[in-house]
N, C-alpha and C positions, 0 to 999 in steps of 0.2 A: 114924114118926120117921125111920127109913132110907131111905123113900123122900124125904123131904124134905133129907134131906143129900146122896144121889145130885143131885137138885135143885137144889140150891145151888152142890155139888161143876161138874154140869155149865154151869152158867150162870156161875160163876166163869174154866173155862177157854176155855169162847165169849169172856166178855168181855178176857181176857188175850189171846187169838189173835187178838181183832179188829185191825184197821189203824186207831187212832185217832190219829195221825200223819203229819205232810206226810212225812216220811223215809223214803225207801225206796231209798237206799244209804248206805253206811257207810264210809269212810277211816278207818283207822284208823294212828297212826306211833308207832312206839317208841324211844325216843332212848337206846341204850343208857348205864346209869352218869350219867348227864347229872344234876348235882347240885340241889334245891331251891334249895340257896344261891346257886347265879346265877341261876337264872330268876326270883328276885323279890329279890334283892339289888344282884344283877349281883357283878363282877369283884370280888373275895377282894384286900384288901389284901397281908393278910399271903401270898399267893403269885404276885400279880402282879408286885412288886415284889423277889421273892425272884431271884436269881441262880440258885439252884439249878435253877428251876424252868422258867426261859423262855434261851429263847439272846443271841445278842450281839446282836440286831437286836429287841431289848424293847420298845426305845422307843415304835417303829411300833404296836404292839400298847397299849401304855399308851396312845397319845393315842389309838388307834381304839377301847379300850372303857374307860376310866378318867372318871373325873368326879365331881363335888363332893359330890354324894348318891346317895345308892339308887337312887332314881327315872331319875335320868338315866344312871348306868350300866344298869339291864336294861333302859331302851332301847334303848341304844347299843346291846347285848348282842344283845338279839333285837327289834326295832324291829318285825316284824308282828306277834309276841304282846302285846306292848304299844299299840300303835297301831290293833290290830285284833279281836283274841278279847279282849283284856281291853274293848272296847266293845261287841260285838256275842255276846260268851260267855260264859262264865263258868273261872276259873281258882281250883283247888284245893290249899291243900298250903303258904300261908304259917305257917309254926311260929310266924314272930313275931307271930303275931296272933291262936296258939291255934289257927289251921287246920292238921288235919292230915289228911295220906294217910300210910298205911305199910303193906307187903309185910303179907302174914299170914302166911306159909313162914316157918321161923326159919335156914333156910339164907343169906338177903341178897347171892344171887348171879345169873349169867346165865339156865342152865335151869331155875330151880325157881322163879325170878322171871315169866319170860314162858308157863311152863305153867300158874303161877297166873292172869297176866290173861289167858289164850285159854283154859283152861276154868271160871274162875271157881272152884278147887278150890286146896287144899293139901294135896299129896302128900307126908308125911314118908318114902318110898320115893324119892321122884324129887332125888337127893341130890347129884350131879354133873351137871357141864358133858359128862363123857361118859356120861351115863346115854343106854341105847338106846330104840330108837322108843318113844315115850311112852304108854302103854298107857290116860292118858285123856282121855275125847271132850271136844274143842273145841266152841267156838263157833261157830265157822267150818265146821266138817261139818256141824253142825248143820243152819248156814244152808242149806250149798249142797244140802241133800236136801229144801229147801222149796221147793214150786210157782212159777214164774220164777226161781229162783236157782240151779237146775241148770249146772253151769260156768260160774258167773259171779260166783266165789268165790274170789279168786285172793292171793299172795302173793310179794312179793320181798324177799328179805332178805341184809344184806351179812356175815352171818355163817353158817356152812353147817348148823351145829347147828340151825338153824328150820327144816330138814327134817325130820329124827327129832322136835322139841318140836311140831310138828303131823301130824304121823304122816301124812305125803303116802303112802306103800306101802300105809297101810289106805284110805286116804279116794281115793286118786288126783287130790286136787286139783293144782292148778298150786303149786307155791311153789316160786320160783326162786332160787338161790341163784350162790355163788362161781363162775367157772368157765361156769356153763349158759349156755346158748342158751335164748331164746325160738323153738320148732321153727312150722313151720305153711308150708305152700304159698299161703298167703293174707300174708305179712307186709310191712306197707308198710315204705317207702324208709328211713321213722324207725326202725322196728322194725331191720330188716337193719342200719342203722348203729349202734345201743342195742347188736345182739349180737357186731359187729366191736370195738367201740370199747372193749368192757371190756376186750379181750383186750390192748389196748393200755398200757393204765393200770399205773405200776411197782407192785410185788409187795412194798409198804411194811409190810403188816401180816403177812406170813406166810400158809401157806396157812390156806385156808377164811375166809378174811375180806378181802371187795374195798371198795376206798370207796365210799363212800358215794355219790357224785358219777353212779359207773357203773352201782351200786342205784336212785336217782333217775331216769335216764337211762330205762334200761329200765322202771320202772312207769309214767314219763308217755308211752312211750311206745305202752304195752298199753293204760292209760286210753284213748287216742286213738284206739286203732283197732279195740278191743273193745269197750269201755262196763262193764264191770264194775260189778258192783250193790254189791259188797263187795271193798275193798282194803286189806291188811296188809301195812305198807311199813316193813321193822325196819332202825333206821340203827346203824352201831355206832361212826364214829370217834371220839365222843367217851370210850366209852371204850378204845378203844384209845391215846389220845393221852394221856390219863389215869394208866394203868397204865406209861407210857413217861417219866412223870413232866414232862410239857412242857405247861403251863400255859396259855403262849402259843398253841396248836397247839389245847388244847381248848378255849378260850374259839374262836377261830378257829371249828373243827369246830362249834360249838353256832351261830355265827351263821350261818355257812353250810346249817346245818338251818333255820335259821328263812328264807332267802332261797329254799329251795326249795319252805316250804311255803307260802310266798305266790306264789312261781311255781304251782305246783299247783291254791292257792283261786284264784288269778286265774282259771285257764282255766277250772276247775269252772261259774264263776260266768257263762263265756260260753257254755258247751256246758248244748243245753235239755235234755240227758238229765240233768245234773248241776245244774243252778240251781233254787234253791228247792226244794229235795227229798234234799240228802243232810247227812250231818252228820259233821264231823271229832271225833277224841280223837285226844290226844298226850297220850303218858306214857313213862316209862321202865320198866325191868325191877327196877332197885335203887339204891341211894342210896350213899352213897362215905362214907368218913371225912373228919373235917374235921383241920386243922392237916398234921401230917406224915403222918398217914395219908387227906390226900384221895387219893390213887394209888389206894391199895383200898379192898376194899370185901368183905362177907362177916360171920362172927360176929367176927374178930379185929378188928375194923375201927369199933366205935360208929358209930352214925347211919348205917350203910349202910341201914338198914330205912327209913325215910324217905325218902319220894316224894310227887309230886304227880298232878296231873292238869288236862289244859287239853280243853273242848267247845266245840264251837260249832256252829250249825246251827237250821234252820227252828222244830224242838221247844222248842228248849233255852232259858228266860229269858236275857236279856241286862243278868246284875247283876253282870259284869267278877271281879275279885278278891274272893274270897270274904273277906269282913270278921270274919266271926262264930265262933264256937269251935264245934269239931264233929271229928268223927272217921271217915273212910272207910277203906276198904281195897282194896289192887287183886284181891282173889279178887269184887270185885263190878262188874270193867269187864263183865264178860260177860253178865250177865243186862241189863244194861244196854242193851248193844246190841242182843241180843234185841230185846228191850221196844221200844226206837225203832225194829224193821222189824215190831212188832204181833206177837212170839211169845214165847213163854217157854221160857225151856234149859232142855230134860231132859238128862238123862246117865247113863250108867252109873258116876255117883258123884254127894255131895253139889255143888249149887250157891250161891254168894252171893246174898245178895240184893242188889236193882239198887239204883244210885243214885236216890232218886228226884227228886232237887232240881233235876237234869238236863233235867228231863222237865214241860214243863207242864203 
């Protein structure tokens, strides 16, 4: 009988290791704070229209994301998630329809949000935004200590805490953050101006947090002249625009994430290292309060814990908006992405289990 469980045991994780998947890279973006309730509602009456909440120059902003229904505001909103992953992907996380994603951390904040989806674990230890280097293994190490993935596991992010939340000093991966240069005696023309141009961008969020714009900048510019098999691109203005109470600014900030990541699939979709073989997720770290406390977000804050999640790529059915009642959590992006490059995350802690509806 032992020897037939070793049996099993081993044939189980051949067939979990195997490559049964066109995917063999991985984009991965995180929309900090970025609430459910506009990405499949769109624009929030009660704070579009609020004075408190938007400046003198509202107007411009209501006619650029307001409209008669739902439908046609998170178009307006985000016009490639709708116009595009919702046809060829799949989108997780309408409440109104029964669908849900929610954090599994009971913290419902920055670091204990994005150490849950990069190592697929919740850490009741890892309790703060200044909690130090994060003491567990990602996803992303994982990957990059796999055969062809050797440095080519990389990360940019516009807030500087995603250094310490993937523990670059243990792993020595790349993850660039506020501030850095992309270094290297090989960098093309794009590259060299990526690493002038942040320097240039005003200092609107304070330190350790650049826009997004100059986070953008610099990963399409590494995609292009390195080829990365795996990329973790963490954007933060909308919550920073959020917690600065300007409504107008984060409905803004969210379209502007959605016009870069269709600048992104576009090129993807023309470079043969990247067409037909890689596959996007977009989600966020944590969910916001609604009414007067959409600003925060955290345990004082209801509905922060609520998230979604948007795929799309070669694997992944293409059954758009998830219709049906059901319930995921983001400690299981990671086993997920695993799985769609043919491995399975171990770690020195427990891990989620993957999505598997993801996954044909």
């Amino acid at each position: 009988m032992k020897a037939l469980i070793i049996v099993a045991a081993l044939f189980l994780v051949t067939a979990v290791s195997a490559q049964p998947f066109k995917t063999k890279n991985i984009i991965m973006i995180s929309m900090d704070g970025f609430r459910w309730h506009e990405l499949f509602r769109g624009a929030d009456s009660s704070l579009i229209f609020s004075k408190k909440y938007n400046s003198i120059d509202s107007a411009r902003y209501v006619q650029k994301f307001w409209g008669p229904d739902e439908q046609t505001r998170r178009e307006k909103l985000m016009p490639f998630v709708w116009q595009h992953i919702a046809q060829y992907g799949q989108l997780y996380g309408n409440r109104d329809l029964g669908n849900k994603v929610n954090v599994r951390n009971t913290f419902w904040f920055s670091y204990p949000g994005r150490s849950e989806v990069q190592t697929g674990y919740f850490d009741p230890a890892v309790n703060s935004n200044d909690y130090p280097d994060n003491p567990n293994e990602n996803v992303l190490e994982f990957i990059n200590k796999k055969k062809g993935y050797e440095g080519k596991v990389v990360s940019f992010a516009s807030w500087d805490a995603v250094a310490r939340i993937l523990n670059r000093d243990r792993n020595g991966m790349l993850v660039n953050i506020d501030g850095e240069d992309v270094k290297g005696d090989d960098l093309t023309s794009l590259q060299k101006e990526a690493n002038r141009f942040q320097h240039y961008s005003p200092d609107i969020f304070g330190p350790g947090e650049r826009p997004d714009a100059d986070t953008y900048l610099m990963s399409k510019a590494y995609i292009m002249a390195k080829h990365p098999k795996v990329v973790y691109i963490d954007f933060g203005d909308t919550d920073e625009y959020a917690h600065g109470g300007r409504y107008d600014f984060y409905l803004d900030g969210a379209n502007k994430t959605d016009i870069m990541i269709s600048d992104l699939w576009n090129y993807l979709q023309q470079d043969p290292f990247y067409k037909g073989q890689t596959t996007l997720l977009i989600f966020p770290d944590h969910g916001r309060g609604e009414g007067s406390q959409w600003t925060s977000h955290g345990q004082k804050a209801p509905h922060s814990d609520e998230t979604y999640l948007m795929v799309m790529g070669p694997d992944t059915p293409a059954t758009g908006e998830q219709k049906t009642q059901g319930q995921i959590y983001q400690d299981q992006y990671a086993q997920t992405m695993a799985m769609l490059l043919g491995f399975h995350f171990t770690a020195n802690h427990p891990v989620g289990e993957p999505v598997n509806s993801v996954m044909k």
